[in-house]
Backbone as CSV, one residue per row, in Angstrom:
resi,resn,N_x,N_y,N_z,CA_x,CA_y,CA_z,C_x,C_y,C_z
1,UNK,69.708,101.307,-81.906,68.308,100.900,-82.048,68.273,99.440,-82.514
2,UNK,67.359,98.293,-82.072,67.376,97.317,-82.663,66.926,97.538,-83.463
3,UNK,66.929,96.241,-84.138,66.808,95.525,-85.805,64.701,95.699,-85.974
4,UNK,64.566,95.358,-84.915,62.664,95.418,-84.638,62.524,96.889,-84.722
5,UNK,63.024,97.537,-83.448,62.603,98.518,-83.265,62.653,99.815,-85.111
6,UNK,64.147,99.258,-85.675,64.425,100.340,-86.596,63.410,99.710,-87.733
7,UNK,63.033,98.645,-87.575,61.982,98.105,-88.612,60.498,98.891,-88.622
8,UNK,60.318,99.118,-87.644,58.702,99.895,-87.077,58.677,101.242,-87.386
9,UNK,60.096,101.719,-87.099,60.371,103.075,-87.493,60.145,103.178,-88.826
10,UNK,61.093,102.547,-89.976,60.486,102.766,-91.121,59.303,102.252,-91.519
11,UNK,58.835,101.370,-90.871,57.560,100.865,-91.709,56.577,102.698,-91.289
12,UNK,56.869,102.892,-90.223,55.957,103.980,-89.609,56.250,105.072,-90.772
13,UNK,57.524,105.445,-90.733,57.804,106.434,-91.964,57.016,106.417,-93.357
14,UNK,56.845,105.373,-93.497,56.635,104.626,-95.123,55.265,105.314,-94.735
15,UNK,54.322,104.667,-93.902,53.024,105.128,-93.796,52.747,106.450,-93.472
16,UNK,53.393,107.267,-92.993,53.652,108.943,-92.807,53.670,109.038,-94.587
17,UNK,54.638,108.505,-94.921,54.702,109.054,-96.547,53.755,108.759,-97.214
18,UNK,53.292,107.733,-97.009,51.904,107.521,-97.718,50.717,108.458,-97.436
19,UNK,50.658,109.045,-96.715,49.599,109.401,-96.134,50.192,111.017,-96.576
20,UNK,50.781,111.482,-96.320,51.524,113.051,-96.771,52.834,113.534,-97.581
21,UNK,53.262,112.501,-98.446,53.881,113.134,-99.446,55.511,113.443,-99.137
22,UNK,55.973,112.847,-97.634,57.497,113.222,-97.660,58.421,113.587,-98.533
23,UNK,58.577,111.979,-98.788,59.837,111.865,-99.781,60.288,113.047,-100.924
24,UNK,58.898,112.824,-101.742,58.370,113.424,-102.962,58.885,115.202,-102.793
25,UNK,58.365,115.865,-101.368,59.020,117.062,-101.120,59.963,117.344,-100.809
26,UNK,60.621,116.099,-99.943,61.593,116.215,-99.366,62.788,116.415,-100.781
27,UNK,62.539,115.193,-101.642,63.672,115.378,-102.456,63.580,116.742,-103.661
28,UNK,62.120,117.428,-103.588,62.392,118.551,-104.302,63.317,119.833,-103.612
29,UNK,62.871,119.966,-101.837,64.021,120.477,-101.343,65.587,120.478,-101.623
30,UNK,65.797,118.450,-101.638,67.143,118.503,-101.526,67.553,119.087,-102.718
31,UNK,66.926,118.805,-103.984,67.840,119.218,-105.024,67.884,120.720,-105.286
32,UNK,66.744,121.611,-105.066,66.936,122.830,-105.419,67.967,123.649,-104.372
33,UNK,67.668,122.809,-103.145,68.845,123.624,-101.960,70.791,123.064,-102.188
34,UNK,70.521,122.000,-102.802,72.033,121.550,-103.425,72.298,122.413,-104.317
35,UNK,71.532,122.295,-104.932,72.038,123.488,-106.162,72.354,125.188,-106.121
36,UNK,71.452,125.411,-104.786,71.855,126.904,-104.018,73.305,126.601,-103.603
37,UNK,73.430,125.722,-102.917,74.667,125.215,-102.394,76.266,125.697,-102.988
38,UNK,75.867,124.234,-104.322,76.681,124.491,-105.077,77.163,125.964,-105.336
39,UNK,75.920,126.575,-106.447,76.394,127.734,-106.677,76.810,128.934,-105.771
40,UNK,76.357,128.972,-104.497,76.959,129.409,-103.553,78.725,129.620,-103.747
41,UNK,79.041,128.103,-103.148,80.579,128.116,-102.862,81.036,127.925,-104.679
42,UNK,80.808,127.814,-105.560,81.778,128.324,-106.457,81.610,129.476,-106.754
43,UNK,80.616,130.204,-106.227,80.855,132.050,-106.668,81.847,132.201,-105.781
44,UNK,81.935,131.460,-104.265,82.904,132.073,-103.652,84.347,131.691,-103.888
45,UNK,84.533,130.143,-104.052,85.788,130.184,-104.929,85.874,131.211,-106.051
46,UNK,85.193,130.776,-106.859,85.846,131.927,-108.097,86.005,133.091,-107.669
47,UNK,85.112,133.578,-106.925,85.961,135.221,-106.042,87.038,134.916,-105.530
48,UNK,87.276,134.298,-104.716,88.765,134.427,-104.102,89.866,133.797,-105.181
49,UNK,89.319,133.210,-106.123,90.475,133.200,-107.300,90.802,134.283,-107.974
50,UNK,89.736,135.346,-108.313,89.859,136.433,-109.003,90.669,136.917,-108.173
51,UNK,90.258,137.290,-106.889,90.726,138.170,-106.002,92.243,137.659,-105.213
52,UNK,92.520,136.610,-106.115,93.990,136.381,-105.697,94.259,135.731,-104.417
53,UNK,93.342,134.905,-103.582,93.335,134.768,-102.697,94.421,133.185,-102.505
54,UNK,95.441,133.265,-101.537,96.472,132.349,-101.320,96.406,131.620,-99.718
55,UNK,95.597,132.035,-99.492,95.852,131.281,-98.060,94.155,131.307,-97.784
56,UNK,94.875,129.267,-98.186,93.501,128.181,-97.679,92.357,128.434,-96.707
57,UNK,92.661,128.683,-95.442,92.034,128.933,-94.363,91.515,130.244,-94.522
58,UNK,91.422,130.963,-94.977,90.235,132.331,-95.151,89.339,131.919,-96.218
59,UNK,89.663,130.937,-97.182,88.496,130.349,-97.740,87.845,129.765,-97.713
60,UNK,88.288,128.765,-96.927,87.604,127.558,-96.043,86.596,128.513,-94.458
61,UNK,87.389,129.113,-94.125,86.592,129.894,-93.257,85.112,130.464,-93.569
62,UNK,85.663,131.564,-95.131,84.457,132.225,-95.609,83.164,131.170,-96.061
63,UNK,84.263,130.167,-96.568,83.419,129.288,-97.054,82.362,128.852,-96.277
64,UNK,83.374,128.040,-95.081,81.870,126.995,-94.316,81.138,127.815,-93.421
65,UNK,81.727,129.201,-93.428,80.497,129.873,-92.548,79.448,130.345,-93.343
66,UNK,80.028,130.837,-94.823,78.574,130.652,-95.656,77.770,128.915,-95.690
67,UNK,78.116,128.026,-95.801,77.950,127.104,-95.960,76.495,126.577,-94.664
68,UNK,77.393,127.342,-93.578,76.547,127.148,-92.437,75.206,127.988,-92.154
69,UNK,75.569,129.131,-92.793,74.570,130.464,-93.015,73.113,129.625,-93.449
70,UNK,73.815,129.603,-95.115,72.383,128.858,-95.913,71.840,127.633,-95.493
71,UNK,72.837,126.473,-94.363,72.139,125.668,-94.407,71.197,125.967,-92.800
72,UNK,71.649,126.966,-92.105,70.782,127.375,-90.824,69.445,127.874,-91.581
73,UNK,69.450,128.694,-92.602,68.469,129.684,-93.422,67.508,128.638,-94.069
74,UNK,68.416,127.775,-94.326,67.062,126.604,-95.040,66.630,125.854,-93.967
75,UNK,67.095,125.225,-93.424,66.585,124.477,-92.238,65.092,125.073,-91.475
76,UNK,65.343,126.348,-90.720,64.863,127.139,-90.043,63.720,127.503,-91.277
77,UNK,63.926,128.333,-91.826,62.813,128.615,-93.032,62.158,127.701,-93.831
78,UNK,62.615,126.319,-93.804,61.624,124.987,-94.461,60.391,124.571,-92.854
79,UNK,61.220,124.490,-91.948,61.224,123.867,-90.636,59.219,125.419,-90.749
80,UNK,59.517,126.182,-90.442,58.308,127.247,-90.101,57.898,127.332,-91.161
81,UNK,57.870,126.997,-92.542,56.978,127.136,-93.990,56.299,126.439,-93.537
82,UNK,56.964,124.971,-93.685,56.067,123.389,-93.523,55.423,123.369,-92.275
83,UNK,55.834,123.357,-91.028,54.923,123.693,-89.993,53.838,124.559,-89.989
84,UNK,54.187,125.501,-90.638,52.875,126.206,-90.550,51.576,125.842,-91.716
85,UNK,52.552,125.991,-92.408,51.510,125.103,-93.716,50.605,124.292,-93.915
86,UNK,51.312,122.822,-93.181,50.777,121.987,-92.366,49.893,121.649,-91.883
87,UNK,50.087,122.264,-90.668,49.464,122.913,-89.269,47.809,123.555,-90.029
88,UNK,47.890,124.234,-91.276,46.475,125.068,-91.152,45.649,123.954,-92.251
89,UNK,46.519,122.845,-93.281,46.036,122.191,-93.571,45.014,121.192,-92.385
90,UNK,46.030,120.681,-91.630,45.381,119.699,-90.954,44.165,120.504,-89.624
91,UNK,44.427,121.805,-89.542,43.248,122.476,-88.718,42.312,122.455,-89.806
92,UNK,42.191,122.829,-91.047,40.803,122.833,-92.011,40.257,121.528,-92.119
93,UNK,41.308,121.141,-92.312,40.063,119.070,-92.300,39.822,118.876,-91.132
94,UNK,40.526,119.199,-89.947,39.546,119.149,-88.548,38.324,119.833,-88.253
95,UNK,38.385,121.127,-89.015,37.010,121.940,-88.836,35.962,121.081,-90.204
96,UNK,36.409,120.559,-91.048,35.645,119.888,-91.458,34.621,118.641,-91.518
97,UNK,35.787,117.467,-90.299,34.956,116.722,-90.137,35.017,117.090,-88.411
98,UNK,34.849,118.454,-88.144,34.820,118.066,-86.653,35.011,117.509,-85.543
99,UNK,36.871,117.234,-86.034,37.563,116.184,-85.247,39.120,116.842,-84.962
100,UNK,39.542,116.889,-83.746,40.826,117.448,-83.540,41.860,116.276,-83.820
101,UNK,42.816,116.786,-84.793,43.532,115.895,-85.509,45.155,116.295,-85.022
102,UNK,45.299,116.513,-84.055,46.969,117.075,-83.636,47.151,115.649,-83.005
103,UNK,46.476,115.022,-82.274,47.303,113.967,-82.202,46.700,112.655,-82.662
104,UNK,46.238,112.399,-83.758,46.141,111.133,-84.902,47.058,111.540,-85.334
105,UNK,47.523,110.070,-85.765,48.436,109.797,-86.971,48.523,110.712,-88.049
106,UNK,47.680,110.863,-88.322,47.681,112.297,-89.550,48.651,113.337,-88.990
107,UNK,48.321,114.289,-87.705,48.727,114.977,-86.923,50.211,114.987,-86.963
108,UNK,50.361,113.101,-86.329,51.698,112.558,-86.603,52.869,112.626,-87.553
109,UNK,51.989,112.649,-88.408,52.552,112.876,-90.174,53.049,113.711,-90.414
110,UNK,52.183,114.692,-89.869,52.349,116.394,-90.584,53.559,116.626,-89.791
111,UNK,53.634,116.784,-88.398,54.851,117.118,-87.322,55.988,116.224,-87.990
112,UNK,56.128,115.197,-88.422,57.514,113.817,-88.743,57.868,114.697,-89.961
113,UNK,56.864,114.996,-90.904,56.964,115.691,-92.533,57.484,116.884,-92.244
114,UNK,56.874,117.976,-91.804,58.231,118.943,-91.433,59.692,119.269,-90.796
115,UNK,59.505,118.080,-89.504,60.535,117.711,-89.383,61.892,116.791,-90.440
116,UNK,61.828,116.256,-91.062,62.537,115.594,-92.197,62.653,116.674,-93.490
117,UNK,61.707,117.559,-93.525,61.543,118.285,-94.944,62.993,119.270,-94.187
118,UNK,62.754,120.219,-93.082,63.494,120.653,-92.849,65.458,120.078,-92.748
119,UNK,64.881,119.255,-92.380,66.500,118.867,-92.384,67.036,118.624,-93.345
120,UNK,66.716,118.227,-94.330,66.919,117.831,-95.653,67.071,119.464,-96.171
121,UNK,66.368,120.375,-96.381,66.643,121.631,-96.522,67.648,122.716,-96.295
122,UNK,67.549,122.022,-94.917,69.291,122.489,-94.202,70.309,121.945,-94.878
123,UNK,70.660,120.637,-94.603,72.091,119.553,-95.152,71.916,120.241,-96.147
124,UNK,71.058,119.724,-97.303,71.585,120.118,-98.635,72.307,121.093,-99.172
125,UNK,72.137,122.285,-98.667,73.078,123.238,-99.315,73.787,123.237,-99.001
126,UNK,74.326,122.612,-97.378,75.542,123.092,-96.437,76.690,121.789,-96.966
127,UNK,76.325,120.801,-97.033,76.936,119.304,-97.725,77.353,119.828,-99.114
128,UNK,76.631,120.455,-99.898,77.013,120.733,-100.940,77.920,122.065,-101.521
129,UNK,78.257,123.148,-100.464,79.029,124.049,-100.562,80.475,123.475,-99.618
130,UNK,80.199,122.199,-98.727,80.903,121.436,-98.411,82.084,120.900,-98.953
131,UNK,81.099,120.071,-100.399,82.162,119.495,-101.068,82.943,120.116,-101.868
132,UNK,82.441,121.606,-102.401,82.854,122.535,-103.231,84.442,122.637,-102.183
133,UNK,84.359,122.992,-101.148,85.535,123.113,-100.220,86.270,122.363,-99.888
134,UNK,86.188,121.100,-99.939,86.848,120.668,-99.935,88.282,119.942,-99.752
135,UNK,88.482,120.074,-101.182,89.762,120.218,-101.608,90.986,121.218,-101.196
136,UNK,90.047,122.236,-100.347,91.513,123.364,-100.010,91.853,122.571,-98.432
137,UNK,91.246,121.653,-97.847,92.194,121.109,-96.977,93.428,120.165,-97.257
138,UNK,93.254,120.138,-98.614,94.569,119.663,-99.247,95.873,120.114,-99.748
139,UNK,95.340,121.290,-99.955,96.569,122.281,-100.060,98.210,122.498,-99.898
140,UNK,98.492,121.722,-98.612,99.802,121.653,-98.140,100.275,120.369,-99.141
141,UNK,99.675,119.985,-100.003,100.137,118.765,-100.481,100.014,118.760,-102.347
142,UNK,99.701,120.145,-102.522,99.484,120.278,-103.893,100.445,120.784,-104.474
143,UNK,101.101,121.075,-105.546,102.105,121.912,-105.711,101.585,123.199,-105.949
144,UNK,100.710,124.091,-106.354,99.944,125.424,-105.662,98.610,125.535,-105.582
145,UNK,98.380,126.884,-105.131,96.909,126.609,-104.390,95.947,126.430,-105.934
146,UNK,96.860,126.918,-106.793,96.103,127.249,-108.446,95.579,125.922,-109.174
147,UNK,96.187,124.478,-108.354,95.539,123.654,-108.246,94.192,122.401,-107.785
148,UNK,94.274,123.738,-106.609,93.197,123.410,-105.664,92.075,123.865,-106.796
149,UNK,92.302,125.426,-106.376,91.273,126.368,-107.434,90.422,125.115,-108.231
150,UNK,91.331,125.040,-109.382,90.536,124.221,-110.667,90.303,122.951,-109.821
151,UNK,90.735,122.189,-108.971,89.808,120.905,-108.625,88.455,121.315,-108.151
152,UNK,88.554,121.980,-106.960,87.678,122.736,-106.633,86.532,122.879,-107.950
153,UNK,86.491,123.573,-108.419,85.700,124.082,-109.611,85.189,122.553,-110.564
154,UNK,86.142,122.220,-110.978,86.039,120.593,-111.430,85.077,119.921,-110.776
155,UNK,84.865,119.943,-109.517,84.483,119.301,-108.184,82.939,119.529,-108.474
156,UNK,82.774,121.428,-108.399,81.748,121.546,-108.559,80.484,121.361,-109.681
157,UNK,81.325,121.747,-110.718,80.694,121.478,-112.101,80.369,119.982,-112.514
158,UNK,81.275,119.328,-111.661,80.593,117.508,-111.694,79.484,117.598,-111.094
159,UNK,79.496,117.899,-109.934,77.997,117.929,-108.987,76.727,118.341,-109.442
160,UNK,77.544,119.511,-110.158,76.138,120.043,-110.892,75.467,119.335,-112.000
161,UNK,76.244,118.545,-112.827,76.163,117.601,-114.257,75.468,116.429,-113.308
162,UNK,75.760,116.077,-112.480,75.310,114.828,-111.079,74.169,115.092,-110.727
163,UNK,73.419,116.065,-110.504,72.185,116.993,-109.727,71.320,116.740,-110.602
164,UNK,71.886,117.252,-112.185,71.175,117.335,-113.234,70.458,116.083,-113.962
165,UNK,71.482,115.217,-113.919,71.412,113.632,-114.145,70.303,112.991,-113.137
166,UNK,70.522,113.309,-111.987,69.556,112.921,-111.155,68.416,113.230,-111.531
167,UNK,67.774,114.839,-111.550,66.846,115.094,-112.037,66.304,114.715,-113.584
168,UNK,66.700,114.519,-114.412,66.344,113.542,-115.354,66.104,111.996,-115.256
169,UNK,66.833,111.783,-114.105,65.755,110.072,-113.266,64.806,110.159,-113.194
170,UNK,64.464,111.170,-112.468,63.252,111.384,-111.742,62.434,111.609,-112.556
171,UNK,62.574,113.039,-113.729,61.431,113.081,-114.876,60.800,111.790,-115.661
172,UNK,62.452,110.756,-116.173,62.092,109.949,-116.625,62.294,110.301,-117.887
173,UNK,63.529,111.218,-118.435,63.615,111.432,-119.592,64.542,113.010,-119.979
174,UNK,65.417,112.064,-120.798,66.657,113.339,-120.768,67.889,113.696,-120.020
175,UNK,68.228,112.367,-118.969,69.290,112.649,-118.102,70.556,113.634,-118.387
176,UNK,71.139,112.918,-119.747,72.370,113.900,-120.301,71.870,115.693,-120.468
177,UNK,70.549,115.280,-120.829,70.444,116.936,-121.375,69.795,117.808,-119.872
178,UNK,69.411,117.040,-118.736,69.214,117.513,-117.694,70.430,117.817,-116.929
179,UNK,71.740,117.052,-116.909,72.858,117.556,-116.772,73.451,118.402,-117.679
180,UNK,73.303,118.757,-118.144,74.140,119.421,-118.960,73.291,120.821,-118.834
181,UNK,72.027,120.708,-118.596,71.623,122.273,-118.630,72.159,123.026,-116.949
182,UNK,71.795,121.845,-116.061,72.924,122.248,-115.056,74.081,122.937,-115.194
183,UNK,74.682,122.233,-115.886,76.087,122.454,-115.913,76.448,124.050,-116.533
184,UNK,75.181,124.422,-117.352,75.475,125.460,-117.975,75.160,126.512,-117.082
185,UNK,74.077,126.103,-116.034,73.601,127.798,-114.980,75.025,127.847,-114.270
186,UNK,75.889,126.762,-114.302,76.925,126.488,-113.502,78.231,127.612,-114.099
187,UNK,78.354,127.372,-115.329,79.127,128.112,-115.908,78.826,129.367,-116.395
188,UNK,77.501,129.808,-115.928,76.826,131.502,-116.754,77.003,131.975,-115.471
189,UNK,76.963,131.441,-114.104,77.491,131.678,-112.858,78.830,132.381,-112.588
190,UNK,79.602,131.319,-113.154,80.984,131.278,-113.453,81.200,132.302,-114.173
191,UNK,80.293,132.864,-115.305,80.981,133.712,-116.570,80.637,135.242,-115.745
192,UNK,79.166,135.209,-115.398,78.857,136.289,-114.335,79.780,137.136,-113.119
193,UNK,80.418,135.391,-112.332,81.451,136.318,-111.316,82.872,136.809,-111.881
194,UNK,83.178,136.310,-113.425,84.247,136.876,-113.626,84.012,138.071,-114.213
195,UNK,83.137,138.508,-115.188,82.620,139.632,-115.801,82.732,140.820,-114.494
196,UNK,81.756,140.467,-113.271,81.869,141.322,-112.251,83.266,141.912,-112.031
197,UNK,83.836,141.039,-111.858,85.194,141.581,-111.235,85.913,142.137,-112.101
C-alpha cells in the first residue's frame, strides 16, 4: 500500500474511532481474551507436568489446537455479538431520524468496528496461549523437558504481571498492584490444577 494511500486508511480509522469507540473496545477485548489465553495454556502445561508428560509434540499439539479453538471461539463470537449489536443500534437511530444508515459512514463504522473488535478477540487468546508454548520447541536443546516446564510457566506468569501492568496504565493508577493481582489469579490457577490432580 502506498505511503498516501496507508495515510487515508488511518486517518479513516481514526474517524471510525471517533465516531464509535474502537480502540477503547477493542483493547478491553484484547486484554480479557489474553488473559483467557494465558490461563488456558498454563492449566494445560501444568497438566501435562502433573501428568508426567515427556514428549514435546503432544503438548504443543494439545496446546495450539486449544490455542486455535479459543481463538476461532472468540473471533467468531465477538465477530456476531458486535455485528449484531451494532447492526440494531444503527437500525434504531435510522428509525429515528428516518434515514437508512447501512451505507453512511456511520454504517461504515459499525461494519470496520466489528470487524477489528473481532480480530483482536480472536489473536488475543491464541498469541497468548502461543507464547505460553513456546518454549517446548526448544526442547531438543535443553538439558530436560523439566526445564522447559518451569520456563514455560515463568513465561506465563510474566505475561500475566505484563497484562496487569498494562491495565494499571490504562486506569491510571496502581500498575504494580494491578500486576500483581494478575499474577495471583495466575497462581490460584496454578494452585487449583495441582490440588485437582
Amino acid at each position: 500500500m502506498a505511503p498516501l494511500a496507508l495515510r487515508r486508511a488511518v486517518e479513516e480509522l481514526r474517524r471510525y474511532d471517533k465516531m464509535v469507540g474502537i480502540w477503547k473496545i477493542a483493547r478491553r477485548y484484547f486484554v480479557n481474551n489474553a488473559f483467557d489465553g494465558l490461563l488456558t495454556a498454563t492449566g494445560l502445561v501444568l497438566g501435562s507436568w502433573l501428568a508426567q508428560v515427556h514428549d514435546p509434540a503432544v503438548i504443543l499439539r494439545t496446546g495450539f489446537s486449544t490455542a486455535l479453538a479459543i481463538g476461532v471461539s472468540g473471533f467468531w463470537g465477538a465477530y456476531m455479538t458486535e455485528a449484531a449489536e451494532r447492526r440494531d443500534d444503527l437500525a434504531r437511530l435510522g428509525r429515528q431520524t428516518l434515514t437508512d444508515l447501512t451505507d453512511s459512514r456511520l454504517g461504515r463504522a459499525v461494519a470496520v468496528a466489528s470487524r477489528i473488535i473481532a480480530v483482536v478477540d480472536g489473536l488475543s487468546p491464541f498469541l497468548a496461549a502461543a507464547l505460553v508454548l513456546v518454549p517446548f520447541f526448544f526442547t531438543p536443546w535443553a538439558p530436560s523437558i523439566h526445564w522447559i516446564y518451569g520456563i514455560s510457566l515463568a513465561t506465563a506468569f510474566t505475561a500475566l504481571f505484563v497484562l496487569g501492568v498494562f491495565l494499571g496504565c490504562i486506569s491510571g493508577r496502581g500498575r504494580i498492584r494491578s500486576g500483581l493481582l494478575m499474577l495471583v489469579a495466575g497462581l490460584l490457577s496454578a494452585a487449583l490444577s495441582y490440588l485437582i490432580s
